[in-house]
FIKOLZA-1660 file (N, C-alpha, C; in steps of 0.1 Angstrom, whole numbers, plus 5000, padded with zeros to 4 digits):
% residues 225
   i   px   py   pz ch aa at
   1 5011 5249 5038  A  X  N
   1 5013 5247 5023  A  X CA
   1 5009 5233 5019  A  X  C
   2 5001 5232 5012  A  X  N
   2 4992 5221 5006  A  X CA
   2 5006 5210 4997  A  X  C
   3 5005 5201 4999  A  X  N
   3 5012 5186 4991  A  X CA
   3 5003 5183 4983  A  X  C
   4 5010 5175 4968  A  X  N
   4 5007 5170 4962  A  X CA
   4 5009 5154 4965  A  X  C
   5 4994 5144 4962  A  X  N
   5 4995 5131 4967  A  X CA
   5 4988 5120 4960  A  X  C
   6 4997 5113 4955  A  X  N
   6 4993 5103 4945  A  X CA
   6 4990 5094 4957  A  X  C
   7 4975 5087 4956  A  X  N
   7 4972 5074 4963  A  X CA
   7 4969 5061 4952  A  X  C
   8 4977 5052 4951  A  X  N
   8 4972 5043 4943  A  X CA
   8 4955 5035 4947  A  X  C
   9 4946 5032 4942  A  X  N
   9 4940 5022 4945  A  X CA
   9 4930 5030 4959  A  X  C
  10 4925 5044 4957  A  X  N
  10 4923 5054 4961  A  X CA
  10 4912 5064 4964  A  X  C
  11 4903 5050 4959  A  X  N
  11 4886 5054 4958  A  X CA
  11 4876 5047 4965  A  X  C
  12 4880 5036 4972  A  X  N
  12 4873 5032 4983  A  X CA
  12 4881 5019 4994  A  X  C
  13 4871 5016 5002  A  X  N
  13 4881 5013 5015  A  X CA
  13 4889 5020 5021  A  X  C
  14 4905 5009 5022  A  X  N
  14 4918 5018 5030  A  X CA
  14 4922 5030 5021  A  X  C
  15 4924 5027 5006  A  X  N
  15 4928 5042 5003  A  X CA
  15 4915 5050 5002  A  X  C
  16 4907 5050 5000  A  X  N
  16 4898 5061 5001  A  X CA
  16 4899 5068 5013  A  X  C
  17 4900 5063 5024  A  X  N
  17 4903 5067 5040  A  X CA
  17 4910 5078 5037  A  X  C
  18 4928 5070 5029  A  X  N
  18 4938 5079 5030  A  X CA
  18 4938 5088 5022  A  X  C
  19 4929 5089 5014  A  X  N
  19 4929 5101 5002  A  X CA
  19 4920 5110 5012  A  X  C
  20 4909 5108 5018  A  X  N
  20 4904 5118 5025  A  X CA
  20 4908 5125 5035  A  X  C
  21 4919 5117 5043  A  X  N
  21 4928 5122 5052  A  X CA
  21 4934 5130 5048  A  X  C
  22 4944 5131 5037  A  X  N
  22 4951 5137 5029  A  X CA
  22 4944 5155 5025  A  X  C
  23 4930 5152 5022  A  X  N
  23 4926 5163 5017  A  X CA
  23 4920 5169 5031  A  X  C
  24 4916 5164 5039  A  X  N
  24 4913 5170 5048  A  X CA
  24 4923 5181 5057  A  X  C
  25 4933 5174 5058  A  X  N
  25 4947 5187 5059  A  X CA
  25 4948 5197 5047  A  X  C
  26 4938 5196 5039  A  X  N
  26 4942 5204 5024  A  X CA
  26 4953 5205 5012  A  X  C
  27 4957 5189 5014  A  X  N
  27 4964 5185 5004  A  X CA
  27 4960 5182 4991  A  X  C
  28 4969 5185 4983  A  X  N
  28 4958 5179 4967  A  X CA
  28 4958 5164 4965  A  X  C
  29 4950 5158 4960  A  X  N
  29 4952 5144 4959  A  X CA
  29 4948 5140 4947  A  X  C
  30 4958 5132 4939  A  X  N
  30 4948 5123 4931  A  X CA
  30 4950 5106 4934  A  X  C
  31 4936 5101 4934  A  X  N
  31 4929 5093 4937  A  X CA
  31 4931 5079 4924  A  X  C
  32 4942 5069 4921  A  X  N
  32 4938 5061 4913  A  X CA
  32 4930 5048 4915  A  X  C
  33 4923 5049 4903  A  X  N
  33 4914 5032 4908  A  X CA
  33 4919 5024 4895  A  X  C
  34 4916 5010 4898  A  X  N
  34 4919 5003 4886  A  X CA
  34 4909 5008 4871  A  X  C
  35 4903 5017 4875  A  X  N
  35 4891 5023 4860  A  X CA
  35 4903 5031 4856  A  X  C
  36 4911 5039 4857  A  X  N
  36 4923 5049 4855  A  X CA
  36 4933 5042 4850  A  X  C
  37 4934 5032 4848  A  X  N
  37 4944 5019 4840  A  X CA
  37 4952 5009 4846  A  X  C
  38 4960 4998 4843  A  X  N
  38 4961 4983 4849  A  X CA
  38 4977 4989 4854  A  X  C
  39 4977 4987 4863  A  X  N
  39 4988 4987 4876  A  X CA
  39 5002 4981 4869  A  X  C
  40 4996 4965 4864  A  X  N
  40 4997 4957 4859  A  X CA
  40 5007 4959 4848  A  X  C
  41 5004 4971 4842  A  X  N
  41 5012 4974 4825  A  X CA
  41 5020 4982 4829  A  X  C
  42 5034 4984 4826  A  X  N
  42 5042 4991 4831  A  X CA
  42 5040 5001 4821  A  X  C
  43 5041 5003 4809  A  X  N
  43 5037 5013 4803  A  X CA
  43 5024 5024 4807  A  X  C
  44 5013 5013 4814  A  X  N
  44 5002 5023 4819  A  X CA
  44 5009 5030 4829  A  X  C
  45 5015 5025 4839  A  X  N
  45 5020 5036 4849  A  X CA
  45 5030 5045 4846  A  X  C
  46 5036 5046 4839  A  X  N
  46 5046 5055 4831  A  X CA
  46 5035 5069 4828  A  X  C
  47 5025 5062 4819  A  X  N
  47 5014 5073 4817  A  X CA
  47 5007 5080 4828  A  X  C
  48 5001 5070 4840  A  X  N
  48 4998 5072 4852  A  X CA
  48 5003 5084 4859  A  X  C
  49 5017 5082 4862  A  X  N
  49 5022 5089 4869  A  X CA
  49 5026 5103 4864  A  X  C
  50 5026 5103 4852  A  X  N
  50 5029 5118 4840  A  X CA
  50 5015 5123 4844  A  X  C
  51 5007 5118 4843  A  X  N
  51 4996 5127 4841  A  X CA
  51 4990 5131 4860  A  X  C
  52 4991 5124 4870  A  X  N
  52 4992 5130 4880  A  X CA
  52 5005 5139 4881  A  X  C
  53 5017 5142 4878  A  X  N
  53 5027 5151 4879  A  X CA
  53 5018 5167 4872  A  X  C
  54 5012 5162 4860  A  X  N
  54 5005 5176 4852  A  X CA
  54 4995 5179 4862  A  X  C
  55 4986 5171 4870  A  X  N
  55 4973 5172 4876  A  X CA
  55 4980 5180 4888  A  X  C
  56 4987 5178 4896  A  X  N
  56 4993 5184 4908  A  X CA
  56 5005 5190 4911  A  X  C
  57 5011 5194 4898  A  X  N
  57 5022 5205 4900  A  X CA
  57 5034 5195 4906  A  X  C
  58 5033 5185 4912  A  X  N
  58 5043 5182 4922  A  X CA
  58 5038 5168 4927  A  X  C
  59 5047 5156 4930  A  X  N
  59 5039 5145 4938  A  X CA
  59 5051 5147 4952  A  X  C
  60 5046 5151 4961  A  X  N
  60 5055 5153 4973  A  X CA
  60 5050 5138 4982  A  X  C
  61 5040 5131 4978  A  X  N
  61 5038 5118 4986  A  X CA
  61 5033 5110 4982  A  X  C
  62 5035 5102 4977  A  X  N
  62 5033 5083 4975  A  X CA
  62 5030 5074 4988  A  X  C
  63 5018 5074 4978  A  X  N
  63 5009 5059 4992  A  X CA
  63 5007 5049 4980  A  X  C
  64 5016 5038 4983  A  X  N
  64 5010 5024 4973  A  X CA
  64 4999 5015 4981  A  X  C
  65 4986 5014 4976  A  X  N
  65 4982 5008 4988  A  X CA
  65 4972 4997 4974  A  X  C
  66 4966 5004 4957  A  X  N
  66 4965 4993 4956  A  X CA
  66 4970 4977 4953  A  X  C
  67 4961 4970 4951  A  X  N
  67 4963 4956 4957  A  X CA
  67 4948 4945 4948  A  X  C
  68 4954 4932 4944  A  X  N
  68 4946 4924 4946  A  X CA
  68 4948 4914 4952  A  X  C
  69 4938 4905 4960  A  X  N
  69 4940 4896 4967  A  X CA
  69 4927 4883 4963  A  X  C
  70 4935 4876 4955  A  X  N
  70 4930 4865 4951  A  X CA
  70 4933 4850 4958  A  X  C
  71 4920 4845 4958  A  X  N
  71 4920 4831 4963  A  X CA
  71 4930 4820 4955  A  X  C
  72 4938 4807 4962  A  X  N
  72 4945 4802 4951  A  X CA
  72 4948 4787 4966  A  X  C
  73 4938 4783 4976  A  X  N
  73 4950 4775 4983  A  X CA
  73 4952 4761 4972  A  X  C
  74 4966 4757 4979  A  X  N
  74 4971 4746 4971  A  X CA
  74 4964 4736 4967  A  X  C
  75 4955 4730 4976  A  X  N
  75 4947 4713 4979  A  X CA
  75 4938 4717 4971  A  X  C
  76 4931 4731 4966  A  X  N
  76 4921 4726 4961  A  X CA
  76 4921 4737 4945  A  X  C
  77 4928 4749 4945  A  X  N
  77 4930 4750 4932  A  X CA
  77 4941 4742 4920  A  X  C
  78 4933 4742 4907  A  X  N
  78 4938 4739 4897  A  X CA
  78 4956 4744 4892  A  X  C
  79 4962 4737 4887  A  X  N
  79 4973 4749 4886  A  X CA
  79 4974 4755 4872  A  X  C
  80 4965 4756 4868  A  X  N
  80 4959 4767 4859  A  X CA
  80 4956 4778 4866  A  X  C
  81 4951 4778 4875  A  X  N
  81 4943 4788 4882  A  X CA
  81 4956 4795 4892  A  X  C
  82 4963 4781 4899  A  X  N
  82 4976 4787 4908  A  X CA
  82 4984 4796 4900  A  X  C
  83 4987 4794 4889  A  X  N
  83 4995 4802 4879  A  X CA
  83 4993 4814 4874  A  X  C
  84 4979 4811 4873  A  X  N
  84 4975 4827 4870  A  X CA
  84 4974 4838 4878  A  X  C
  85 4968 4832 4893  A  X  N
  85 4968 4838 4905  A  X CA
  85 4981 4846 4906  A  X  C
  86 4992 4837 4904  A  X  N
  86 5006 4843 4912  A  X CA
  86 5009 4856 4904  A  X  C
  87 5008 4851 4886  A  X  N
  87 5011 4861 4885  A  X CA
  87 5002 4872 4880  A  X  C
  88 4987 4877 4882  A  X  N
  88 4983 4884 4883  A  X CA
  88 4983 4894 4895  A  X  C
  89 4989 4889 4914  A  X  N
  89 4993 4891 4922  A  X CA
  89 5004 4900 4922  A  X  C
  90 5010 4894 4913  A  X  N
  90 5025 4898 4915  A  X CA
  90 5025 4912 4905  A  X  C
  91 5018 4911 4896  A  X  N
  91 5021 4920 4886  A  X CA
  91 5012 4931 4890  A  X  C
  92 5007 4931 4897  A  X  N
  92 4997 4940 4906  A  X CA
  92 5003 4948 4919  A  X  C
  93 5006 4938 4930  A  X  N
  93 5012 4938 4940  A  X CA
  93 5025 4939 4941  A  X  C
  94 5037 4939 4929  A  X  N
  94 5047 4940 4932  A  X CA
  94 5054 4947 4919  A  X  C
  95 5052 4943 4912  A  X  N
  95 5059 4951 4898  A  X CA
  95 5050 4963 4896  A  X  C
  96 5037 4962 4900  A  X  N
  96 5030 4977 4898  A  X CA
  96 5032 4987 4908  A  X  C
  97 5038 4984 4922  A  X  N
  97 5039 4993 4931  A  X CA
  97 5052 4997 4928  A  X  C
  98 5065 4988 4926  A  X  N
  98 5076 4988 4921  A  X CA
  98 5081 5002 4908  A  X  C
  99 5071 4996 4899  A  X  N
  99 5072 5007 4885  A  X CA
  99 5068 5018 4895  A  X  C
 100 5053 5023 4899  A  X  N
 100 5049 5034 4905  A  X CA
 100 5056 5045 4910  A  X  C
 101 5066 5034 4922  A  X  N
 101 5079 5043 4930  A  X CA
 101 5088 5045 4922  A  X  C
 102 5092 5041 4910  A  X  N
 102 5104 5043 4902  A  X CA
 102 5099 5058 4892  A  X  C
 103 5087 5055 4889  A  X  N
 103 5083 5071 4885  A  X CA
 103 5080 5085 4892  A  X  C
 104 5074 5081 4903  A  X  N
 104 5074 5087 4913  A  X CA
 104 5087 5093 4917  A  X  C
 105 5097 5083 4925  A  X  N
 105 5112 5088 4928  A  X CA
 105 5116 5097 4920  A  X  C
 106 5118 5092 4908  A  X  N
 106 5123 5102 4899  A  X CA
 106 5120 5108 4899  A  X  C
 107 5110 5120 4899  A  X  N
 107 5105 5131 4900  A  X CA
 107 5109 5135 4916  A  X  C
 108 5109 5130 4923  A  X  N
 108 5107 5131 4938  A  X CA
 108 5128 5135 4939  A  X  C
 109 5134 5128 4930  A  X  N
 109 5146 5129 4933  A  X CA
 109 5150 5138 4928  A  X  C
 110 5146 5147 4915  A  X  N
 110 5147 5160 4911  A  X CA
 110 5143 5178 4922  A  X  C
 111 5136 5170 4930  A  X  N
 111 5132 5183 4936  A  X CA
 111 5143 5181 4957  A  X  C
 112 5144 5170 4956  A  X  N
 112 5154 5165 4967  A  X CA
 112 5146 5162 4978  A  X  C
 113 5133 5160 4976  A  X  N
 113 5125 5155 4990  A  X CA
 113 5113 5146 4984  A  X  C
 114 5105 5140 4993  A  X  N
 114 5096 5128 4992  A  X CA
 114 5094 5126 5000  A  X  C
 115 5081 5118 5003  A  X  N
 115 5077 5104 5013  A  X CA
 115 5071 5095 5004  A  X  C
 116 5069 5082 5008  A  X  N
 116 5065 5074 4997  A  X CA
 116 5060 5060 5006  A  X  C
 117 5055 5058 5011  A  X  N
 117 5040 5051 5018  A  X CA
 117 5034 5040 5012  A  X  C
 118 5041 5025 5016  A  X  N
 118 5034 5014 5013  A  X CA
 118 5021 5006 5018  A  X  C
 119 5013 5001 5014  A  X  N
 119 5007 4995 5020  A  X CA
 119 5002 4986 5020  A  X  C
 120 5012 4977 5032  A  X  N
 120 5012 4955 5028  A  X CA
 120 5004 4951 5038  A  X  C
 121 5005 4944 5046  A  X  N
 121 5001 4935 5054  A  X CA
 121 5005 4927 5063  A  X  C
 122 4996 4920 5073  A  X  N
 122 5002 4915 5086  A  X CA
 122 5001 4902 5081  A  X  C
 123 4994 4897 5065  A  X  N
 123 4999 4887 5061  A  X CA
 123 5010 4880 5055  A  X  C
 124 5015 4894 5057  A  X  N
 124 5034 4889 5050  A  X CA
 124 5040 4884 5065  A  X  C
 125 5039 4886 5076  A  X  N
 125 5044 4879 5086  A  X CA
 125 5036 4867 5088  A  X  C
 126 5021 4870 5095  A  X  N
 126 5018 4854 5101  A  X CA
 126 5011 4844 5089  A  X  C
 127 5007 4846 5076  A  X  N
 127 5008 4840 5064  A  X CA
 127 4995 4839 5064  A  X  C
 128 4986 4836 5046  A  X  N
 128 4978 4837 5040  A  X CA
 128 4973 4821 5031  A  X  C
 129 4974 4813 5044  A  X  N
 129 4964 4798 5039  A  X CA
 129 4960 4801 5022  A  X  C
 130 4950 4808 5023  A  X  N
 130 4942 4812 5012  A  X CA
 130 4944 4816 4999  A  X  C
 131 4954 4827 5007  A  X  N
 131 4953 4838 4999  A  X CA
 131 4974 4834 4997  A  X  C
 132 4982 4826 4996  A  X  N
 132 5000 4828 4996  A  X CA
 132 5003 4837 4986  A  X  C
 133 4996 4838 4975  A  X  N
 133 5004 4850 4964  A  X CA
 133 5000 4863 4969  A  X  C
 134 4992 4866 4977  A  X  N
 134 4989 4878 4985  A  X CA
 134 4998 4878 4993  A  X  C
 135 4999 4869 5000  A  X  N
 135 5008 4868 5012  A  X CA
 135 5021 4875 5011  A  X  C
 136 5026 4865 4998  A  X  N
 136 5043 4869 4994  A  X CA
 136 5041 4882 4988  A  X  C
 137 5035 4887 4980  A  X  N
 137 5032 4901 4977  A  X CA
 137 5035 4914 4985  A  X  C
 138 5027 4909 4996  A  X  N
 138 5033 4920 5006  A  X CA
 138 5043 4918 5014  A  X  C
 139 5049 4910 5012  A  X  N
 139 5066 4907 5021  A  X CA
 139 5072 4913 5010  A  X  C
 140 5072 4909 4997  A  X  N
 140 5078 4916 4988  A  X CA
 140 5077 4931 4987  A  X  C
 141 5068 4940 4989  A  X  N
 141 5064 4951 4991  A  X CA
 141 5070 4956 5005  A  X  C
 142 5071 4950 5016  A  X  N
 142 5077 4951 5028  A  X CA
 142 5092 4955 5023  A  X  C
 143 5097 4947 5015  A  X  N
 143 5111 4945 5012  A  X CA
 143 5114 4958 5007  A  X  C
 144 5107 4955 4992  A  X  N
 144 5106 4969 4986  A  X CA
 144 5111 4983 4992  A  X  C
 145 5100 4984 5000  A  X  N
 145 5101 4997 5013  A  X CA
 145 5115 4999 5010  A  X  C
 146 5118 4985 5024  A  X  N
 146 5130 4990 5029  A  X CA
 146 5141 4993 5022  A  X  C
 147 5145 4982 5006  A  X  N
 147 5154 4989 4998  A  X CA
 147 5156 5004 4995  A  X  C
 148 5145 5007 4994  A  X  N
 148 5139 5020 4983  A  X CA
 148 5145 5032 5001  A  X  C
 149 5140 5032 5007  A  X  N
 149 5146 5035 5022  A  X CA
 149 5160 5041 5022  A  X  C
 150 5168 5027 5019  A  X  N
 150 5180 5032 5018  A  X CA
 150 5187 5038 5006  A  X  C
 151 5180 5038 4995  A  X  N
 151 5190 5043 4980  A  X CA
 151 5185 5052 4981  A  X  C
 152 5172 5062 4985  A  X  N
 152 5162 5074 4985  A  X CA
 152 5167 5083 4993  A  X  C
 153 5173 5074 5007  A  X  N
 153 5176 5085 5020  A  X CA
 153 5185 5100 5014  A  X  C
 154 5194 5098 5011  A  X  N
 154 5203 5105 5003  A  X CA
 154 5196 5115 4994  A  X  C
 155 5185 5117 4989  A  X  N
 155 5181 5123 4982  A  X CA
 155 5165 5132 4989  A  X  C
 156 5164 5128 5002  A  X  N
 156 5154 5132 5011  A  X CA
 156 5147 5130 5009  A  X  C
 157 5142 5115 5001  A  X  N
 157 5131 5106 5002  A  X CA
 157 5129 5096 5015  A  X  C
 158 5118 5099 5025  A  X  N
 158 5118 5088 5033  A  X CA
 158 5108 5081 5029  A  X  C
 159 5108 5063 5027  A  X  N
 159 5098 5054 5023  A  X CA
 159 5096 5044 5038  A  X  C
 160 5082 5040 5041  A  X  N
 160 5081 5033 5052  A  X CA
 160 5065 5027 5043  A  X  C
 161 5065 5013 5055  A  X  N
 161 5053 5003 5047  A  X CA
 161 5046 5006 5065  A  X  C
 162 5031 5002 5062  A  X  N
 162 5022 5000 5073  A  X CA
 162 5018 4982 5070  A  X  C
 163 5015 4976 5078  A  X  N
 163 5013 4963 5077  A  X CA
 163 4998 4960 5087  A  X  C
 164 4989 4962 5077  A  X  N
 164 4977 4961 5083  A  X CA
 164 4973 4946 5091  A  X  C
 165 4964 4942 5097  A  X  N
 165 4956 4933 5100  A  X CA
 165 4945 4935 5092  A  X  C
 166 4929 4925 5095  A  X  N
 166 4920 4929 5091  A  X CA
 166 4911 4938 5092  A  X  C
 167 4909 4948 5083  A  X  N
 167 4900 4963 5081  A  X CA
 167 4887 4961 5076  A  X  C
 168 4883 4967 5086  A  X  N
 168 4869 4970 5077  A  X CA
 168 4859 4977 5068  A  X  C
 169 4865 4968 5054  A  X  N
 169 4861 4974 5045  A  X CA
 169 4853 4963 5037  A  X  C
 170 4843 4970 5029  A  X  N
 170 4834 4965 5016  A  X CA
 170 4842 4952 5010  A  X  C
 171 4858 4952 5006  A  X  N
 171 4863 4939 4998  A  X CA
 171 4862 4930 5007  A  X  C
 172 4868 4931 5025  A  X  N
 172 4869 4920 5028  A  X CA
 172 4857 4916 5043  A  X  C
 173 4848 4926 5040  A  X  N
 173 4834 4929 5049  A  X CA
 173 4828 4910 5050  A  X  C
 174 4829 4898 5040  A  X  N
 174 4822 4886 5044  A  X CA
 174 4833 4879 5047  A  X  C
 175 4844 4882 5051  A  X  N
 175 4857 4874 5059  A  X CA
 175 4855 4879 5072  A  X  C
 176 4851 4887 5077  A  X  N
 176 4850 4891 5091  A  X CA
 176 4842 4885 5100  A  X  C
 177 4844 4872 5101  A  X  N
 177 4829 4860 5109  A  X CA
 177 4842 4866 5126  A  X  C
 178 4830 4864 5135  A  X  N
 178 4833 4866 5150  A  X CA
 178 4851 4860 5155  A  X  C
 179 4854 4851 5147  A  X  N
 179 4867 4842 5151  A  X CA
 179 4877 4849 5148  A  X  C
 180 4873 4858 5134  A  X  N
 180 4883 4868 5131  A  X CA
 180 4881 4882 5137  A  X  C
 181 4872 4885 5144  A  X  N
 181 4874 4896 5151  A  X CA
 181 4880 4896 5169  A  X  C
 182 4878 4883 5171  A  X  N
 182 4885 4875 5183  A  X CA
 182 4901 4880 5182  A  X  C
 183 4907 4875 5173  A  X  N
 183 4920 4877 5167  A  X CA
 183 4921 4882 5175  A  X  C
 184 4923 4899 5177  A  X  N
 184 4928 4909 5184  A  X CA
 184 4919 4907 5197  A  X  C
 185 4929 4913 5206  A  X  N
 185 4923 4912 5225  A  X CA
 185 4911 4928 5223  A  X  C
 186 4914 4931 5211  A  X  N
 186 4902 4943 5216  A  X CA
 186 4885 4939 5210  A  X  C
 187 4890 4927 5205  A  X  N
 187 4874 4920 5199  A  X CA
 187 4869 4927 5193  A  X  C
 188 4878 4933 5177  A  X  N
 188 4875 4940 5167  A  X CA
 188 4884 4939 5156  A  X  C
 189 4879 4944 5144  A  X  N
 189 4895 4945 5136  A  X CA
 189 4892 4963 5135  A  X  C
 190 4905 4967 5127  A  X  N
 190 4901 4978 5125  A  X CA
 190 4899 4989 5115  A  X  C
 191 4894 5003 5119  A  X  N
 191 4887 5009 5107  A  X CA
 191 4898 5013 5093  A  X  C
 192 4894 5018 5082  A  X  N
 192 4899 5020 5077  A  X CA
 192 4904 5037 5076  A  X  C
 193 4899 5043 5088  A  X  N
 193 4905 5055 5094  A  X CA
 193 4914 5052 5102  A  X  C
 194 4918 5046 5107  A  X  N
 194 4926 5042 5118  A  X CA
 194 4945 5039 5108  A  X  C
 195 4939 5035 5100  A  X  N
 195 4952 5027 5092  A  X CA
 195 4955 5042 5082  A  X  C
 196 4943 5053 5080  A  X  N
 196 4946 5063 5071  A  X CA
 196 4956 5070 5080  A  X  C
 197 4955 5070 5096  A  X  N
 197 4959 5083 5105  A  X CA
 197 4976 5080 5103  A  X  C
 198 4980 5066 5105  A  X  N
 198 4990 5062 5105  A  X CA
 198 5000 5068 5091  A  X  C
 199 4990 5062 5077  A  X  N
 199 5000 5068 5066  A  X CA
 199 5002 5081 5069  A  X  C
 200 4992 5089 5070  A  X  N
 200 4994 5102 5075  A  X CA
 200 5002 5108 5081  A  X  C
 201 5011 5103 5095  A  X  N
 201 5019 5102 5100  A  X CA
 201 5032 5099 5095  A  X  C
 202 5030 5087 5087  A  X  N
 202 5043 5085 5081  A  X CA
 202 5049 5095 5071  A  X  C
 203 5039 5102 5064  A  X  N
 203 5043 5109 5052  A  X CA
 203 5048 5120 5059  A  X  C
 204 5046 5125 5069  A  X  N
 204 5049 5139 5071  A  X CA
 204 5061 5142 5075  A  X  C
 205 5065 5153 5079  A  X  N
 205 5083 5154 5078  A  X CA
 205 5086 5151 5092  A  X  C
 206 5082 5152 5101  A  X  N
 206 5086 5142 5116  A  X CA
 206 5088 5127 5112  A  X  C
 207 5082 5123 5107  A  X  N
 207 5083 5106 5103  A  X CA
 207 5096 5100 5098  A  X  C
 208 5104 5114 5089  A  X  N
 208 5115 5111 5084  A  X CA
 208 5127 5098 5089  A  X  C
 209 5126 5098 5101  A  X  N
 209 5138 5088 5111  A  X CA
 209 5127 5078 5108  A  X  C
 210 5114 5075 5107  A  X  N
 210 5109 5059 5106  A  X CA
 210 5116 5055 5095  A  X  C
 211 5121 5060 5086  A  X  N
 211 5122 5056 5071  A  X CA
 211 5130 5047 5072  A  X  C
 212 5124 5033 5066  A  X  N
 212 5131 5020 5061  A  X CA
 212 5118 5011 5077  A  X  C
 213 5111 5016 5081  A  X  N
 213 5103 5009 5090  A  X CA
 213 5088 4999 5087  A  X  C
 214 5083 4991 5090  A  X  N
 214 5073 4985 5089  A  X CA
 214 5064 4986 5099  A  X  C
 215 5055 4991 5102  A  X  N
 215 5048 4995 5108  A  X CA
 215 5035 4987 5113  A  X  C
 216 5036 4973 5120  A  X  N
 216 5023 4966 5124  A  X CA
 216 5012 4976 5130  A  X  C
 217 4997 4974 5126  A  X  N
 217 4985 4979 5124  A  X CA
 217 4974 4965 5126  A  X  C
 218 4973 4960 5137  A  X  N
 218 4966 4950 5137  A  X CA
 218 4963 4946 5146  A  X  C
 219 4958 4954 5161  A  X  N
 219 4953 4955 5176  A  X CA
 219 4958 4942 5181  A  X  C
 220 4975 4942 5182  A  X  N
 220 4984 4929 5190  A  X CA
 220 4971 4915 5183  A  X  C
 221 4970 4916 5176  A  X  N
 221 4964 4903 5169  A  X CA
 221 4978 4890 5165  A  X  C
 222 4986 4898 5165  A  X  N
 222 4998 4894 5160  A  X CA
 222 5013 4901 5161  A  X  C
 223 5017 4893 5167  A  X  N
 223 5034 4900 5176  A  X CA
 223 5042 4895 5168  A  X  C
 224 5052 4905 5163  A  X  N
 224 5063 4898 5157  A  X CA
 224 5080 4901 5167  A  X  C
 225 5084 4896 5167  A  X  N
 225 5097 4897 5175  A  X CA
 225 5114 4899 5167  A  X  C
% end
């Protein structure tokens, strides 16, 4: 029996992966990009999410995966620029994934089942020089998860986050110099199949006991204890 599956941010790279994964089991999917409206507006995702509910009968699974990840380090931006970074970050990366699952749930909590699939990063643990409003973005998203975990359980929503390392993909294809593929002992980073197999995994009804888990994705590049 085919699922319905809203992927945020869902037309190329890591979600594109997971929208194809998705359909390749013969799930229905719909696919948002930022062309489909700003993450950003909570009003837009109110509408967002109404109109995937009409498109697919049903949203039986939530993958949050989009994301922006803007440059902002301290020493050398403006804080004009720091300011705006944070909160376009934030309002992207945390209050848009945030709204998303709250429209989502709700629906999800009417029918008494769900999964609901974040997707942060291994820069919420070993940190983002460059990039800190990304950084905290996905710790915040991490968090997210696990709240949402436990006030969902009860309703047969299970929520789990994957915490990628670096993928290779088109956005972050000229960050990938040899030092960063060093990182990992397998002298690579990885595909953005690899990180789809995983949500895939999570969403499905075996996965149910992960729920409230974070899931590192980053070839032991990075051990957390």
């Amino acid at each position: 029996m085919s699922r319905g599956v809203l992927v945020t941010g869902g037309t190329r790279g890591i979600g594109l992966a997971i929208a194809d994964a998705f359909r390749a089991l013969g799930d229905e999917v719909v696919a948002l990009s930022s062309a489909d409206g700003d993450l950003g507006d909570a009003d837009v995702v109110e509408g967002l999410v109404a109109s995937a509910v009409d498109t697919l009968g049903t949203i039986d699974v939530l993958v949050n995966n989009a994301a922006v990840i803007l440059s902002s380090p301290v020493a050398t931006s403006s804080y004009s620029d720091w300011r705006d970074t944070w909160q376009r970050t934030l309002a992207v990366n945390v209050f848009g994934a945030a709204n998303v699952s709250y429209c989502v749930a709700r629906h999800m909590i009417e029918k008494g089942a769900g999964r609901i699939v974040n997707v942060g990063s291994r820069g919420a643990f070993r940190g983002e020089p460059n990039h800190p409003a990304y950084g905290a973005s996905k710790a915040a998203l991490h968090s997210l998860g696990q709240s949402l975990a436990v006030s969902l359980a009860p309703h047969g929503i299970a929520v789990t986050s994957v915490a990628p390392g670096f993928v290779e993909t088109e956005r972050v294809g000229p960050m990938l110099t040899d030092d960063v593929r060093q990182q990992s002992p397998f002298g690579r980073v990885a595909t953005p199949q690899e990180i789809a197999a995983a949500v895939v995994y999570l969403a499905s009804g075996p996965a149910e006991w992960a729920s409230g888990a974070v899931l590192d994705l980053n070839g032991a590049s990075y051990l957390r204890t």
